[in-house]
C-alpha positions as CSV (number, residue, x, y, z in Angstrom):
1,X,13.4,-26.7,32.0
2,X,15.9,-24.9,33.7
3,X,18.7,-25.0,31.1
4,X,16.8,-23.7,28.1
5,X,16.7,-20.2,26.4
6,X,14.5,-18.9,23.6
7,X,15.0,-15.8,22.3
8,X,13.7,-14.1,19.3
9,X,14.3,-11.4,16.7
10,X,11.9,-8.8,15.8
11,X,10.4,-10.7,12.5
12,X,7.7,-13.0,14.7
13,X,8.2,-12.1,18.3
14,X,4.4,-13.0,18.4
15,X,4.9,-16.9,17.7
16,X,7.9,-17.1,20.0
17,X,5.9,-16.0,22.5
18,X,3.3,-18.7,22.3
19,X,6.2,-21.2,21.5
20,X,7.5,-20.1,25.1
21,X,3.4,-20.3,26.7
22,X,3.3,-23.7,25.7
23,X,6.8,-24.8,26.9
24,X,6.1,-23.1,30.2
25,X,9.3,-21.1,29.7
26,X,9.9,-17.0,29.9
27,X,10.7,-15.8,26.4
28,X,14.2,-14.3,27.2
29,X,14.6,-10.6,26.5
30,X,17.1,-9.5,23.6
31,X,17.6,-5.6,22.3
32,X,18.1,-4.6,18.3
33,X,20.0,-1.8,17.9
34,X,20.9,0.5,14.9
35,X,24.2,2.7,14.7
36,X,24.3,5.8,12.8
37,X,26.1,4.3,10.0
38,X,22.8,1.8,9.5
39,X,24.6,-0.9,11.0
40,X,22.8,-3.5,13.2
41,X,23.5,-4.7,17.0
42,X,22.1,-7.3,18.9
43,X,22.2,-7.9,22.6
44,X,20.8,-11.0,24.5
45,X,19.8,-9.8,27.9
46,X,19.4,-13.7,29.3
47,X,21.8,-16.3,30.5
48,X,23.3,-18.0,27.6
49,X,26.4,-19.6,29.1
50,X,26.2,-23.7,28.8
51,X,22.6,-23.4,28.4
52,X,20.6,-25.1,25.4
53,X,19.7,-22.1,23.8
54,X,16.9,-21.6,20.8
55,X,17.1,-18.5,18.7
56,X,13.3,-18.0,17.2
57,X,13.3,-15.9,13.6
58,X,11.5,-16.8,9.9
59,X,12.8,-14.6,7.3
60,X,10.7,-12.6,6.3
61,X,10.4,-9.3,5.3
62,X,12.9,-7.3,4.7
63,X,14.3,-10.5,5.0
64,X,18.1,-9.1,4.4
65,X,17.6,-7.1,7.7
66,X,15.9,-10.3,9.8
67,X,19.1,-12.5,8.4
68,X,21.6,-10.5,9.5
69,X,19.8,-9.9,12.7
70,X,19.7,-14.0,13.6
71,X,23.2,-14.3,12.5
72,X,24.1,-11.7,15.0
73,X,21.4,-13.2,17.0
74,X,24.0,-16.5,17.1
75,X,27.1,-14.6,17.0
76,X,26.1,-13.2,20.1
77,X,24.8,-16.4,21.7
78,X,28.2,-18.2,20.9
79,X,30.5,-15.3,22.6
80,X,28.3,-15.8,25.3
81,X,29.1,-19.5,25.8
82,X,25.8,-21.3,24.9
83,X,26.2,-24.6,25.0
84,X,24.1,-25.6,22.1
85,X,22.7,-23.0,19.6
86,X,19.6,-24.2,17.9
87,X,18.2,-21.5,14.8
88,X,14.4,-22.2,14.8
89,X,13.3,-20.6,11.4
90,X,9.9,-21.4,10.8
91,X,10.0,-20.1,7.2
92,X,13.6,-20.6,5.2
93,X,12.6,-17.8,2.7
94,X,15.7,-18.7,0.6
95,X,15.0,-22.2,0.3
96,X,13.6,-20.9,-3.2
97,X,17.4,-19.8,-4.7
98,X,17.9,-24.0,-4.2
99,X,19.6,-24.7,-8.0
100,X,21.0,-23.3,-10.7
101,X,18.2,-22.6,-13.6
102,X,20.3,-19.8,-15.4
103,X,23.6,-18.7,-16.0
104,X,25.9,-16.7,-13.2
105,X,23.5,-16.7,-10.1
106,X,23.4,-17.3,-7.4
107,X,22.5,-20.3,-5.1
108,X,21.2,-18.1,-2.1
109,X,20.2,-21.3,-0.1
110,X,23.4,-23.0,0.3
111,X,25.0,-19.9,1.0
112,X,22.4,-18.6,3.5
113,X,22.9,-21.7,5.4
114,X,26.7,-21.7,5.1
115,X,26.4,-18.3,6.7
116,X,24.3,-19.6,10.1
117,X,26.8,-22.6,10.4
118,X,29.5,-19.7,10.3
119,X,27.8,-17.4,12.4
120,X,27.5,-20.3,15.3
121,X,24.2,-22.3,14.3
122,X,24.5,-25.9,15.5
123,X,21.3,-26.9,14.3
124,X,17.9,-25.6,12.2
125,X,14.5,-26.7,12.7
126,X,12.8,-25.3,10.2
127,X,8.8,-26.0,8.6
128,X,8.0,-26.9,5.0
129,X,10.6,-25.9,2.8
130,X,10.1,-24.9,-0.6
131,X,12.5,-28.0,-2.1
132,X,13.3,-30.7,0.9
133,X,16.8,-31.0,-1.0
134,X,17.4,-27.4,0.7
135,X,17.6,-30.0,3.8
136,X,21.3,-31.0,2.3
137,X,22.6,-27.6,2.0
138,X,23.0,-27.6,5.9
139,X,26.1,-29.2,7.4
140,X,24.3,-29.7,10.8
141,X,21.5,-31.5,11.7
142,X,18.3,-29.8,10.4
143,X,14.8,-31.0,12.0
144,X,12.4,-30.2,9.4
145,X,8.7,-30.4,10.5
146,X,5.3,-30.1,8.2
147,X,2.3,-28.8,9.0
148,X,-0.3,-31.4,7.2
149,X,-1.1,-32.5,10.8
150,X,-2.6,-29.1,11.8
151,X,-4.2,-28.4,8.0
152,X,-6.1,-32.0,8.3
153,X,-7.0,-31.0,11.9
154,X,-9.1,-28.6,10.8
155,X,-10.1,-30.0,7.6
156,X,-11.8,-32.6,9.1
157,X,-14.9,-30.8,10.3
158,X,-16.4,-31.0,6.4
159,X,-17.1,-33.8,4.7
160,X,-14.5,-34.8,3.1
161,X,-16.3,-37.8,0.5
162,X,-15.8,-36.1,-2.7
163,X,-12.6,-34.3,-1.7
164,X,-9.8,-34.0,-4.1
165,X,-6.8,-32.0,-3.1
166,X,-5.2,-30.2,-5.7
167,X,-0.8,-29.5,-6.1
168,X,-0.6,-26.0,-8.5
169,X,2.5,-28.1,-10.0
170,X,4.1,-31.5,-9.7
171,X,6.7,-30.3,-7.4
172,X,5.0,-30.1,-4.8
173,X,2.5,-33.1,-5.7
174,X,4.9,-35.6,-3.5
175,X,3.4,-33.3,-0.3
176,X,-0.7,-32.6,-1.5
177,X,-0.8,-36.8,-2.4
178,X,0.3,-37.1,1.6
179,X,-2.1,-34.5,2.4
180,X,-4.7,-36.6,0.2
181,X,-3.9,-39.9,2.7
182,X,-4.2,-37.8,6.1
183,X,-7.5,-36.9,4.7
184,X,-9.0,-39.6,2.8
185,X,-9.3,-38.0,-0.1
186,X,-8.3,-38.0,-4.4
187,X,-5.5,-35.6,-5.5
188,X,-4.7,-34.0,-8.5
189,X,-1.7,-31.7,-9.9
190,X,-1.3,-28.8,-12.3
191,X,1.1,-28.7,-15.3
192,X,2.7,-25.8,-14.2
193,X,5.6,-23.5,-16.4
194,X,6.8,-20.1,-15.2
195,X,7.8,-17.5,-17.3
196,X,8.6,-15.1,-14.3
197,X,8.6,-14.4,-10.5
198,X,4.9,-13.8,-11.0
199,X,3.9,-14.9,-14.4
200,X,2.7,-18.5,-14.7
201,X,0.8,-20.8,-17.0
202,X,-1.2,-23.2,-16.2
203,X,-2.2,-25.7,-19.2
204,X,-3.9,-28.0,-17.9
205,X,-5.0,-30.2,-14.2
206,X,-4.2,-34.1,-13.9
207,X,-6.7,-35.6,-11.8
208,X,-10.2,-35.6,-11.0
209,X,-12.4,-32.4,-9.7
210,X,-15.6,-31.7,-11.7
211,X,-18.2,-31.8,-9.5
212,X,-16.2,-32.9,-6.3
213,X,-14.4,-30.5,-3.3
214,X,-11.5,-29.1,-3.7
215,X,-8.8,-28.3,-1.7
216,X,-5.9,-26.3,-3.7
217,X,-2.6,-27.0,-1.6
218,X,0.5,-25.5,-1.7
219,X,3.9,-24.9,0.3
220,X,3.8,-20.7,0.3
221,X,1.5,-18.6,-1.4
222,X,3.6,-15.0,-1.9
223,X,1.4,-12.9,-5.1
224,X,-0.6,-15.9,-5.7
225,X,-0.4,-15.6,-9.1
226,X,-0.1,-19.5,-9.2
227,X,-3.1,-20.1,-7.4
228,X,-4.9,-17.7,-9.5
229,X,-3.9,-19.2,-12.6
230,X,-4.8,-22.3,-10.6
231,X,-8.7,-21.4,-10.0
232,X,-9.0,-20.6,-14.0
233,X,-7.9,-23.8,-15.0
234,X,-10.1,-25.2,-12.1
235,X,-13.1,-23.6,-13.0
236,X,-13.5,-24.8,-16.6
237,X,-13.8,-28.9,-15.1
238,X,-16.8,-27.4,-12.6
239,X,-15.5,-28.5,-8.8
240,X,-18.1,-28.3,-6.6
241,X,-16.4,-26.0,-4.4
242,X,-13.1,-24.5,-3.7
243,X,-10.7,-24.0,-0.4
244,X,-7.2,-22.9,-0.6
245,X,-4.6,-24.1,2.0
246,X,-0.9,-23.4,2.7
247,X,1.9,-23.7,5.0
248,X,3.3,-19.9,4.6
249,X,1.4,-17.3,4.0
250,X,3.1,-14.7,3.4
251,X,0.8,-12.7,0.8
252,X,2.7,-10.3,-0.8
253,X,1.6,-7.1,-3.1
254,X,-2.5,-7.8,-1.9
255,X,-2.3,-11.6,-3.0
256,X,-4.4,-11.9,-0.1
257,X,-7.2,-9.3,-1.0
258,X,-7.1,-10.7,-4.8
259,X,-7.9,-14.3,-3.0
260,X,-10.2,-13.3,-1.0
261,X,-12.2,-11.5,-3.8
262,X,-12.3,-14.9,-6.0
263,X,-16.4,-15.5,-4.7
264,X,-15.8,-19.2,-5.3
265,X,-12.9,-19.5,-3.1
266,X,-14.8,-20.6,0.6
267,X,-12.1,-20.3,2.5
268,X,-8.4,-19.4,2.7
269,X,-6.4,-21.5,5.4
270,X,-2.4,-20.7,6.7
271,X,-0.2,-21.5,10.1
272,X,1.3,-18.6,11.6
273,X,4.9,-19.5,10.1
274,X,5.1,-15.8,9.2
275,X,3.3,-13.2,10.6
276,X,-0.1,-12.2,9.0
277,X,-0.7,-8.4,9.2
278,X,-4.4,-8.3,11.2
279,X,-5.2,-4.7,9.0
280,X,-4.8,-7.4,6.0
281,X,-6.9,-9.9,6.9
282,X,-10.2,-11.1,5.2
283,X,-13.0,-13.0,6.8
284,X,-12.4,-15.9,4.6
285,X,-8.6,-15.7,6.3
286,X,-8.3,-19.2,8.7
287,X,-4.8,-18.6,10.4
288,X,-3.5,-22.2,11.8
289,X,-1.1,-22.2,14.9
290,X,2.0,-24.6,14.9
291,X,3.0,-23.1,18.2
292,X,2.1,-26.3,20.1
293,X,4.1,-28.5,17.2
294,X,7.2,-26.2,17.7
295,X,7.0,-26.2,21.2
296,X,7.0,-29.7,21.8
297,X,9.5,-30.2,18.9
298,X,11.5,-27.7,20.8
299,X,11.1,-30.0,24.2
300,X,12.1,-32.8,22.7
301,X,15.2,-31.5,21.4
302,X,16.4,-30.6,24.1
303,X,15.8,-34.0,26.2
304,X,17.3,-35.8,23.3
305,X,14.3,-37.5,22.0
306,X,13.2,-38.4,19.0
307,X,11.7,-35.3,16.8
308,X,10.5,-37.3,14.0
309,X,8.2,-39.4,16.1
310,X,5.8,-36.5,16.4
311,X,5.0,-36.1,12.5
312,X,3.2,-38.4,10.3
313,X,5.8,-39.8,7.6
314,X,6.2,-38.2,4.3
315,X,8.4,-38.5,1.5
316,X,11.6,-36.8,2.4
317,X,10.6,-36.4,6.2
């Protein structure tokens, strides 16, 4: 693999790492720089010129500062004439601004993307994004991966019999019911309504639980007040036991430490999408990697093959 080049930022240089182990590639080495007047530089210290080159940064927080750092990150690539600039953003953070619910604001995800077309992106592969209609804000290709494979990998070592997996909303039901398949198991969805950023209500669960195992899944848990809401609702139908699951877990303002306190919550399971502070961690804390999916999705990208051959279909995949 010769002509390839993977960089990355400073928001997960950890993951781009083991993305580079398994492709049997050197991570290339790039330099962040801040002026005096606060303003950010970025230099790629590899070979760019004609070569396929993959630029390795989820936004997360401050996710202003890791933006503008990739779309420098590609500016800098396209001056240096890379011959294909792919943005590999395991976690789209702004895939959440996706419509407008209120008057005057803004649709963050259309523009965010419109920014890393400008900036020199020629394609995004990105994981799990909060509404796969974000996929349509892009005007190049976009490769967006799940990570159900990985989360049924590991749930298979229980019994999965009286399993039902459970969707805190019916938004995301389309992606617990294909979860439900992988795994053999029921699912069931919330009736969801959100008052604010981190106050939610919860009236009632569609499906069956009482007395059965449940898996709660959803696509990012950030204050978890959803999932919170989630267990309260769960616990007056009597499941048999609970495990949460998500893609990205990014566990803001000690959403992790409130999880992890719940006593009926066995087990809390994530990929490493976005980085997972160790000083945060709590033993019930399961951290999945997708390194090997992005690796060989990263492969195959560059020898022209197919991407979606490697994922089980789902709705919108």
């Amino acid at each position: 693999m010769r002509d390839i080049a993977v960089f990355t930022g400073s928001a997960h240089p950890e993951l781009a790492e083991e993305i580079c182990a398994h492709l049997g590639v050197p991570l290339s080495p790039s330099r962040v720089s801040r002026f005096a007047n606060d303003c950010l530089e970025v230099q790629l210290q590899g070979n760019c010129r004609e070569r396929d080159v993959f630029l390795v940064q989820p936004l997360v927080a401050p996710v202003q500062e890791h933006l503008v750092e990739l779309l420098l990150m590609c500016d800098a690539a396209r001056g240096a004439s890379a011959g294909r600039i792919t943005v590999v953003m395991p976690h789209y953070s702004y895939a959440r601004s996706d419509k407008k619910d209120a008057p005057r604001i803004s649709i963050g995800g259309r523009l965010v993307a419109d920014l890393l077309v400008s900036a020199g992106a020629g394609r995004v592969f990105t994981m799990t994004l909060h509404s796969p209609q974000v996929h349509g804000f892009f005007s190049v290709p976009v490769d967006h991966l799940h990570a159900l494979r990985e989360l049924a990998a590991h749930f298979r070592q229980y019994d999965l019999s009286r399993t039902t997996v459970v969707s805190p909303d019916l938004g995301n039901a389309k992606e617990a019911a294909a979860f439900a398949r992988m795994i053999g198991a029921q699912v069931a969805a919330g009736a969801k309504q959100r008052f604010a950023d981190d106050r939610v209500s919860i009236s009632s669960v569609i499906g069956e639980v009482a007395g059965r195992d449940v898996i709660v899944l959803d696509d990012e848990i950030a204050k978890g007040s959803t999932v919170l809401e989630l267990l309260q609702r769960l616990r007056e139908l009597g499941p048999r036991s609970i495990r949460v699951a998500c893609t990205h877990g990014l566990f803001a303002a000690g959403a992790l430490k409130r999880l992890g306190e719940q006593p009926d919550v066995l087990e809390i399971v994530c990929t490493n999408t976005v980085p997972v502070p160790v000083e945060e961690r709590t033993e019930k804390l399961r951290v999945l990697s997708i390194a090997p999916a992005f690796a060989e999705a990263v492969r195959r990208i560059h020898n022209g093959e197919s991407v979606s051959a490697l994922f089980d279909a789902l709705p919108g995949h």
